[in-house]
PyMOL Python script that loads the backbone (N, CA, C, O; Angstrom):
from pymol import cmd

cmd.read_pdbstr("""\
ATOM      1  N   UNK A   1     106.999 118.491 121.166  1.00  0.00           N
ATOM      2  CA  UNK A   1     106.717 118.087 119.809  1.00  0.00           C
ATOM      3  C   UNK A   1     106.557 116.572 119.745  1.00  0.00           C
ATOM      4  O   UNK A   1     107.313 115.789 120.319  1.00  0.00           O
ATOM      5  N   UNK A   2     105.317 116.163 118.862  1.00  0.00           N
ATOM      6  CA  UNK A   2     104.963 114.611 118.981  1.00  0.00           C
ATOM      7  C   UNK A   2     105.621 114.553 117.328  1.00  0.00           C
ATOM      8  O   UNK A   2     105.740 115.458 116.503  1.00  0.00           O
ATOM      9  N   UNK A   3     105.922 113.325 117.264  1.00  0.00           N
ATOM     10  CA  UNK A   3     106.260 112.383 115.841  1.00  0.00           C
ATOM     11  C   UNK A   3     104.905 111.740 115.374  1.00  0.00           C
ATOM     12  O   UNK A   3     104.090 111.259 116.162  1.00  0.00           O
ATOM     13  N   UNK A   4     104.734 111.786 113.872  1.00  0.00           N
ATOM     14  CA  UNK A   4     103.923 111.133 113.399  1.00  0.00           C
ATOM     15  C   UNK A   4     103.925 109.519 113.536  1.00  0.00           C
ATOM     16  O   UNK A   4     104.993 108.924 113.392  1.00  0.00           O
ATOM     17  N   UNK A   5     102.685 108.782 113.825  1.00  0.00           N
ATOM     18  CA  UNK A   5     102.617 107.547 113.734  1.00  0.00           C
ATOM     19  C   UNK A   5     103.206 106.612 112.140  1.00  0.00           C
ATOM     20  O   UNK A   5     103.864 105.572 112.110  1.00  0.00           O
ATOM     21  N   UNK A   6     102.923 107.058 111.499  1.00  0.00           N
ATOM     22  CA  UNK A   6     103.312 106.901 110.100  1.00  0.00           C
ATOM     23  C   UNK A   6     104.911 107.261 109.876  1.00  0.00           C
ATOM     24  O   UNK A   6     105.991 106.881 110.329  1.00  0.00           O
ATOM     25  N   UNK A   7     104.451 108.168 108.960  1.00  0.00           N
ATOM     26  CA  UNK A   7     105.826 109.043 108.979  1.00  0.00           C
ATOM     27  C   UNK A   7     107.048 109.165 109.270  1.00  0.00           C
ATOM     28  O   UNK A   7     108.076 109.263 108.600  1.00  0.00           O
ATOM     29  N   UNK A   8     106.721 109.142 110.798  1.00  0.00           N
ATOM     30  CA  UNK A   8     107.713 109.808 111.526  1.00  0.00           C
ATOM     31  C   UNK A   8     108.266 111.256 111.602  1.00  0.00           C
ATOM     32  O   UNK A   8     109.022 111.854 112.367  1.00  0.00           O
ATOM     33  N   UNK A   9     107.689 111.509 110.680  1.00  0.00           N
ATOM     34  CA  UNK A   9     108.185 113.172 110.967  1.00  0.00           C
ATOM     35  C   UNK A   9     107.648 113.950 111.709  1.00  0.00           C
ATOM     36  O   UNK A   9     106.456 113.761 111.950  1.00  0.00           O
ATOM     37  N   UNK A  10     108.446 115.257 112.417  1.00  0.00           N
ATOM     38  CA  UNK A  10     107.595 115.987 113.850  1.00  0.00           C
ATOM     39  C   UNK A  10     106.700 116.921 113.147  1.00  0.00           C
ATOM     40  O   UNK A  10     106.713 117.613 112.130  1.00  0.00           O
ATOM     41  N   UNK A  11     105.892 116.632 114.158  1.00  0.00           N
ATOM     42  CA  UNK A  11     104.780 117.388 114.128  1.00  0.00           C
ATOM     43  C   UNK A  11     104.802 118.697 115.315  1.00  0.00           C
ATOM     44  O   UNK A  11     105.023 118.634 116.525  1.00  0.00           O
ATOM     45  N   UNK A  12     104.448 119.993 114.357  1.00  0.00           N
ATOM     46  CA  UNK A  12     104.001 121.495 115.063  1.00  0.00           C
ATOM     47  C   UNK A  12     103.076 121.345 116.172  1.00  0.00           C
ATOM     48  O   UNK A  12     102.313 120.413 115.918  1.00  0.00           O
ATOM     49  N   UNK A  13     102.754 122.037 117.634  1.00  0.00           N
ATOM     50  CA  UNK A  13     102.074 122.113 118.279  1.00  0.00           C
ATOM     51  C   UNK A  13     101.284 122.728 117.554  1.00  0.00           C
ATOM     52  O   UNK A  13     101.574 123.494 116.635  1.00  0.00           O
ATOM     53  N   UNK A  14      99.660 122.253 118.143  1.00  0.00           N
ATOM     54  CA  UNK A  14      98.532 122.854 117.347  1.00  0.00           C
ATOM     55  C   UNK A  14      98.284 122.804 115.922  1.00  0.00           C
ATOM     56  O   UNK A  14      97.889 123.698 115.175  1.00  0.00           O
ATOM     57  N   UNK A  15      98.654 121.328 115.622  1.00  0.00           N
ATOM     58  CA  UNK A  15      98.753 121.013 114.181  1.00  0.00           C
ATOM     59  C   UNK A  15      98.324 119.476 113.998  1.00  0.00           C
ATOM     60  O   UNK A  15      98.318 118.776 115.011  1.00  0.00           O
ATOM     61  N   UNK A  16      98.081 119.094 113.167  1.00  0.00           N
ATOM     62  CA  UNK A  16      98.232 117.397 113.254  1.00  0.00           C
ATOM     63  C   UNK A  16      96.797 116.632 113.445  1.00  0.00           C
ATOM     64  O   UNK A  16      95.806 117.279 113.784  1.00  0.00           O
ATOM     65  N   UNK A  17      96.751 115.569 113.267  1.00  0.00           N
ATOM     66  CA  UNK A  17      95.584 114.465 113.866  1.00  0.00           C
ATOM     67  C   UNK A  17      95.762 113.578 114.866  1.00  0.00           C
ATOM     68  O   UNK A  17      96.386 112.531 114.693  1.00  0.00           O
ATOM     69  N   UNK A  18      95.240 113.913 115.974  1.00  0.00           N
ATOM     70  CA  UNK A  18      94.841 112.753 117.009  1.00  0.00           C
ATOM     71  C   UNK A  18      93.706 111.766 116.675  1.00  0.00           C
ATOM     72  O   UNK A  18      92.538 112.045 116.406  1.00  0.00           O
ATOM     73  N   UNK A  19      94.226 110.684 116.740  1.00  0.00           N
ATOM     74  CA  UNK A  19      93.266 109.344 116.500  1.00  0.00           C
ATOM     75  C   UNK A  19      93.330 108.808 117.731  1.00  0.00           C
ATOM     76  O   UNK A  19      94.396 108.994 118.318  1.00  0.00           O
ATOM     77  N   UNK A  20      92.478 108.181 118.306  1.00  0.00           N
ATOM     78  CA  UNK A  20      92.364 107.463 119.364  1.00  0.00           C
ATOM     79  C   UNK A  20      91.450 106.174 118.987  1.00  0.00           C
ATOM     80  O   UNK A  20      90.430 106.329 118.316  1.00  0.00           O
ATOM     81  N   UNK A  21      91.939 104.652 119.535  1.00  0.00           N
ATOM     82  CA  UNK A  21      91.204 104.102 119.108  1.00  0.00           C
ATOM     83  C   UNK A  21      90.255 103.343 120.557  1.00  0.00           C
ATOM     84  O   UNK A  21      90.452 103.645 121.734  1.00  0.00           O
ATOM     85  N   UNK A  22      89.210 102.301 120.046  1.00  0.00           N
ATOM     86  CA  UNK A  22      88.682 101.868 121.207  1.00  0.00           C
ATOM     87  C   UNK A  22      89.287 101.258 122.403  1.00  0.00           C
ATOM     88  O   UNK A  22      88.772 101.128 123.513  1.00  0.00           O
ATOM     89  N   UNK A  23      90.739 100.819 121.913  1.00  0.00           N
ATOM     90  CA  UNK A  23      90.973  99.984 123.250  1.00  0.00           C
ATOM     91  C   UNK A  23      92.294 100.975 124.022  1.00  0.00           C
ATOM     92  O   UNK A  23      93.178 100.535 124.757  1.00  0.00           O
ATOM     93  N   UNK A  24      92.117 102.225 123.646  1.00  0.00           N
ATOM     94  CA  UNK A  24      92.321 103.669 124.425  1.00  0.00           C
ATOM     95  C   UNK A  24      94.332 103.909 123.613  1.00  0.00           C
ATOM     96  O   UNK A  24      95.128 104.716 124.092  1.00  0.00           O
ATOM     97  N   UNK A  25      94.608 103.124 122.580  1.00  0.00           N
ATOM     98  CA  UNK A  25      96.099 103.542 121.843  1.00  0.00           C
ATOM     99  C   UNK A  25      95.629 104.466 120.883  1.00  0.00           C
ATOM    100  O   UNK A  25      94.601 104.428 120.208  1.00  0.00           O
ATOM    101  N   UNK A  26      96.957 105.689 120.941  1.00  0.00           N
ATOM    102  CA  UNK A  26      96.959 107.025 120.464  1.00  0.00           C
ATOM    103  C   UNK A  26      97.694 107.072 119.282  1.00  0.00           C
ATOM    104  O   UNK A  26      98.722 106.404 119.168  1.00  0.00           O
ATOM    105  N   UNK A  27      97.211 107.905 118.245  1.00  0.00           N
ATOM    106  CA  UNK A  27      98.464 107.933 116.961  1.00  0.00           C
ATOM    107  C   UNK A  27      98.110 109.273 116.660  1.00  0.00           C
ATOM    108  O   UNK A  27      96.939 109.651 116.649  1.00  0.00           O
ATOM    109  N   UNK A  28      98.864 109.840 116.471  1.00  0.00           N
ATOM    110  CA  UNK A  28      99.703 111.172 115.893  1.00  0.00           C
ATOM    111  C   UNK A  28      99.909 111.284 114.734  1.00  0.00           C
ATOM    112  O   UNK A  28     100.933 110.815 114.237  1.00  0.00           O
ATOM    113  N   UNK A  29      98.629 112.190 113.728  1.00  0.00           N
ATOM    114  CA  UNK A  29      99.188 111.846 112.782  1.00  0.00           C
ATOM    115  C   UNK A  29      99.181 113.348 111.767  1.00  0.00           C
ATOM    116  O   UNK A  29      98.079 113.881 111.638  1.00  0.00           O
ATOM    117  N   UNK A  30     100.578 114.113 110.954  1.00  0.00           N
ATOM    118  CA  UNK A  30     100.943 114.901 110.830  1.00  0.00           C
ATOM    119  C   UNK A  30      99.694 115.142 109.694  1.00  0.00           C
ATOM    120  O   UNK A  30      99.190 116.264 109.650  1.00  0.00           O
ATOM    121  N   UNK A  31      99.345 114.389 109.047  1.00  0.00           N
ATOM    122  CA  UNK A  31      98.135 114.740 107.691  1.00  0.00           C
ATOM    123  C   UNK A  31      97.341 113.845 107.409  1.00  0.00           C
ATOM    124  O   UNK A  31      97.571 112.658 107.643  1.00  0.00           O
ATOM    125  N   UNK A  32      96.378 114.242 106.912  1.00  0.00           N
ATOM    126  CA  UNK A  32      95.456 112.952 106.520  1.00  0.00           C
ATOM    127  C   UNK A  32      96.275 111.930 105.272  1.00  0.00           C
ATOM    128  O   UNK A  32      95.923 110.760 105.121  1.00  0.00           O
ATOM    129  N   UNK A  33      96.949 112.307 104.766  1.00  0.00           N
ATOM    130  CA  UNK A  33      97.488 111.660 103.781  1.00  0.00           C
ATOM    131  C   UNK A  33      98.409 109.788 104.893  1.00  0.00           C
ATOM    132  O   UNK A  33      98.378 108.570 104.717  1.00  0.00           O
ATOM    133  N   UNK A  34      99.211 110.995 106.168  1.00  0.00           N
ATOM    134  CA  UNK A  34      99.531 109.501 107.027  1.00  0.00           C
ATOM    135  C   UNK A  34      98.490 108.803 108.012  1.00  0.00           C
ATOM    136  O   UNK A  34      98.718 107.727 108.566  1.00  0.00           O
ATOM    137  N   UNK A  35      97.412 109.488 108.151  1.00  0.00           N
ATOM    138  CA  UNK A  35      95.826 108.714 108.621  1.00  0.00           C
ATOM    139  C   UNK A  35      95.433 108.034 107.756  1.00  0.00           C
ATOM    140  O   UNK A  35      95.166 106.936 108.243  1.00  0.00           O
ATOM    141  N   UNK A  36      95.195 108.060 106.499  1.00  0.00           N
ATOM    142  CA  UNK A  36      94.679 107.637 105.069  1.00  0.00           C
ATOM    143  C   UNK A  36      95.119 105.786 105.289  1.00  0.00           C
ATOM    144  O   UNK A  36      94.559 104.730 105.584  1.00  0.00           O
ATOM    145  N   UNK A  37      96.489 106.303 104.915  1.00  0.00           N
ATOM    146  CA  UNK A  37      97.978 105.034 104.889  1.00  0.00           C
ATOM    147  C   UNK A  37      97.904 103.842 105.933  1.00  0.00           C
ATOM    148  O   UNK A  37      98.188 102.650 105.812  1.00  0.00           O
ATOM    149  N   UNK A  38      97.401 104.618 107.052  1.00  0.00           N
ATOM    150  CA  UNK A  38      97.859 103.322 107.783  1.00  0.00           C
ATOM    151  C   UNK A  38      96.291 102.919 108.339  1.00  0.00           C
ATOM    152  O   UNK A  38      96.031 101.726 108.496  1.00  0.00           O
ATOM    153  N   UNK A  39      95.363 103.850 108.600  1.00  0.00           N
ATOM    154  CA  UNK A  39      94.127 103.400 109.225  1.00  0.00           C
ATOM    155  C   UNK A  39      93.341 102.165 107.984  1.00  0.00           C
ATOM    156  O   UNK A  39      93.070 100.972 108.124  1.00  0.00           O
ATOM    157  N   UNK A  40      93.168 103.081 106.833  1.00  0.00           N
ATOM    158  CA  UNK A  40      92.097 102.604 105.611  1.00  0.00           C
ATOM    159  C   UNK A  40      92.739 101.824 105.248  1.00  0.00           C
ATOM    160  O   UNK A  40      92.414 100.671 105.532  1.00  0.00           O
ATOM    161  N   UNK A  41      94.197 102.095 104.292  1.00  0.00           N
ATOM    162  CA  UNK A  41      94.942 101.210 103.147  1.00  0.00           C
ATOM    163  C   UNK A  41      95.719 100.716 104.142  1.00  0.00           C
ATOM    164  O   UNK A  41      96.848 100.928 103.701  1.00  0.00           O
ATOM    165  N   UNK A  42      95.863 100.136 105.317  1.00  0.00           N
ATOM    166  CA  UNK A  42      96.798  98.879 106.123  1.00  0.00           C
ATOM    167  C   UNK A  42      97.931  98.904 105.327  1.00  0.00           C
ATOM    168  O   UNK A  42      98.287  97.860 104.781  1.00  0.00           O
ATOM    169  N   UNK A  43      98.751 100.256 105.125  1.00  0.00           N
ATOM    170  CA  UNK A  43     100.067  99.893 104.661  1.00  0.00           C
ATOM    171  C   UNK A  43     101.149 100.356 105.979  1.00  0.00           C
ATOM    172  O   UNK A  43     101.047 101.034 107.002  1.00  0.00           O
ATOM    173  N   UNK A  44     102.236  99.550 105.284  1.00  0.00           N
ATOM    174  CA  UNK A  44     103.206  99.672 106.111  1.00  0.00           C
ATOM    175  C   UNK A  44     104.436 100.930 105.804  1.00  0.00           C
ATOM    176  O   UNK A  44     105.041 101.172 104.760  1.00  0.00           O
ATOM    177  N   UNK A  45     104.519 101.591 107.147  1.00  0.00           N
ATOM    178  CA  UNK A  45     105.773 102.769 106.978  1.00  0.00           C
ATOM    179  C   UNK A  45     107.311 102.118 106.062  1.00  0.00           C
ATOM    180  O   UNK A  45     107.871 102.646 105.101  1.00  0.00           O
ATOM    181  N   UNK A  46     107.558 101.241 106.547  1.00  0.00           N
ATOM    182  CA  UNK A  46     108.567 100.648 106.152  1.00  0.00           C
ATOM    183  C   UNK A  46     108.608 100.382 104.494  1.00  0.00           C
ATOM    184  O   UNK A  46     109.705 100.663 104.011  1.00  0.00           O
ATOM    185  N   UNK A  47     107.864 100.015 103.779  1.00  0.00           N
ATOM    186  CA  UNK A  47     107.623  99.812 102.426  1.00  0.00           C
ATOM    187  C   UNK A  47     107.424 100.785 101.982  1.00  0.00           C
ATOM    188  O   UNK A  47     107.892 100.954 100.856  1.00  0.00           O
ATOM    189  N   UNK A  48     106.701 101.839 102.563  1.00  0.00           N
ATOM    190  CA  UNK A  48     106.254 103.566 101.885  1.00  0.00           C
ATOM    191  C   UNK A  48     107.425 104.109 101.432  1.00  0.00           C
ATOM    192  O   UNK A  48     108.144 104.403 102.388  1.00  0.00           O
ATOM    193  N   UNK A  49     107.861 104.335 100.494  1.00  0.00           N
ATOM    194  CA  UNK A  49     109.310 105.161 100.029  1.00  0.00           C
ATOM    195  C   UNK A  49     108.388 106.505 100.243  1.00  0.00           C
ATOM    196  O   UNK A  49     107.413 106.118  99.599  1.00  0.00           O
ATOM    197  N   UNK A  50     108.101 107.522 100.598  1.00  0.00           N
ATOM    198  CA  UNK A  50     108.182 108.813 100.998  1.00  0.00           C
ATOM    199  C   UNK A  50     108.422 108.890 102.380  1.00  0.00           C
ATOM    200  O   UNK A  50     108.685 109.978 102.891  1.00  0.00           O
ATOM    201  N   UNK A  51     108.363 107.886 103.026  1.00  0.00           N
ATOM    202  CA  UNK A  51     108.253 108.377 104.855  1.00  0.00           C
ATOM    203  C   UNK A  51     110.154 107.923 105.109  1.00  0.00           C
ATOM    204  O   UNK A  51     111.096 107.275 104.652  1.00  0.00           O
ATOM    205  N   UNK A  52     109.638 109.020 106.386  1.00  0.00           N
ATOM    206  CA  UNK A  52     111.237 108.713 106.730  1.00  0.00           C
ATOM    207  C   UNK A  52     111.661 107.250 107.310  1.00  0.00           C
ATOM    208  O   UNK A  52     112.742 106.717 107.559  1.00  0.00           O
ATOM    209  N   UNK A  53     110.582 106.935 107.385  1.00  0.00           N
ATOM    210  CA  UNK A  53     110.889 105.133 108.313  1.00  0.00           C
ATOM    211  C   UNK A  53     111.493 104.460 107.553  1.00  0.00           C
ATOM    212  O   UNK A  53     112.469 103.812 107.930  1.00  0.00           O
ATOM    213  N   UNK A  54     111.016 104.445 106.166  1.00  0.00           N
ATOM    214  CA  UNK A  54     111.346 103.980 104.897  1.00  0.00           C
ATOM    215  C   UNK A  54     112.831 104.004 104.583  1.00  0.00           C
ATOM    216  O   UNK A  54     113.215 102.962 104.052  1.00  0.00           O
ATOM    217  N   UNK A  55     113.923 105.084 104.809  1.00  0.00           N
ATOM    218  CA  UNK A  55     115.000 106.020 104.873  1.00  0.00           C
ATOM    219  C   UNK A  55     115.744 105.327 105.292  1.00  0.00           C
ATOM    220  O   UNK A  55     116.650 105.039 104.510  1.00  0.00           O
ATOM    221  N   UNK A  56     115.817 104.548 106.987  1.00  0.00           N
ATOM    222  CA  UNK A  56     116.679 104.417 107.855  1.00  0.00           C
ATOM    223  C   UNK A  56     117.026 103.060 107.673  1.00  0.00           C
ATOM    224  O   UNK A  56     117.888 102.543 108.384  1.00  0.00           O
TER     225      UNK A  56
END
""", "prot")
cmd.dss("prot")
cmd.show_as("cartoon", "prot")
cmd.util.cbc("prot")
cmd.orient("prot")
């Protein structure tokens, strides 16, 4: 089981978004809602009050 890049929360086998970018780093990401967040709107997990990063 991989963790979301965002999030942090685990992600189901056979579930999820793989992003790969050009200079070959991988992100894991459980929904488009945590692809959305961090690719487009450059926000940060830490400030997001729904993610668990946010939490700890």
């Amino acid at each position: 089981m991989t963790q979301c890049a965002f999030c942090g929360s685990t992600i189901e086998v056979g579930t999820g978004v793989l992003y790969v970018k050009n200079d070959g780093k991988q992100f894991h990401f459980c929904k488009s809602k945590c692809k959305k967040n961090q690719l487009q709107l450059k926000r940060k997990a830490i400030h997001t009050k729904w993610t668990t990063k946010h939490r700890k």
